[in-house]
N, C-alpha and C positions, 0 to 999 in steps of 0.2 A: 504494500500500500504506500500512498505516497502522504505524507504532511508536508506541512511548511514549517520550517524549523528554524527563530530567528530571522526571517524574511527569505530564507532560500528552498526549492525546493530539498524535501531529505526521502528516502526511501526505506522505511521500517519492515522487516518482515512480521503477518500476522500470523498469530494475536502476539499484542502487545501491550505493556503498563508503559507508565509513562517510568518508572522504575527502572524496564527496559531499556528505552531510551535513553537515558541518564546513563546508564552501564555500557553502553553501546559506545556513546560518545565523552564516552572517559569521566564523567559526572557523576557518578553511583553514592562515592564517599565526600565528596565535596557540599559546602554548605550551599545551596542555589534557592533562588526562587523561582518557582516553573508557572508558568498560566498557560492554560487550552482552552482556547476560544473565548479569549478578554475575562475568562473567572481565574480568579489565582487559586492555588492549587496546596492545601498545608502539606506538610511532609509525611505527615500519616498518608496521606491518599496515594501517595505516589505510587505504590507497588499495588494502589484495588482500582484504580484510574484506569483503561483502557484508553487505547487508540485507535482511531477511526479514521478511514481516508478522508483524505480532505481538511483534516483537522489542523488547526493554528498551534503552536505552541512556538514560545518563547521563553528560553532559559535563562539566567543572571544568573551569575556566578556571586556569592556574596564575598566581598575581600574589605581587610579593617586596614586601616593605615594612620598614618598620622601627620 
């Protein structure tokens, strides 16, 4: 299936969590904030969230600095 991911097309194989996705694209253990389809997304859901062609998601990476 194919999402958008960040503005670019991405091609996920299904079924997929967004859990998935995040491990796929190196993200799995990093602190991120994810939304699919403009609702943000808490970290619990990540791994019962499915993905669906078509679907928007955009990932942040959360980073602290100073």
């Amino acid at each position: 299936m194919t999402i958008t991911l960040n503005g670019q097309p991405h091609t996920v194989p299904a079924p997929a969590t967004v859990l998935d996705l995040l491990a796929g694209i190196g993200f799995k253990d990093r602190p991120v904030v994810v939304e699919k389809n403009r609702q943000a997304l808490l970290p619990r859901e990540h791994a019962s969230v499915t993905l669906s062609d078509g679907d928007v998601i955009e990932v942040v990476q959360i980073t602290a600095g100073g």
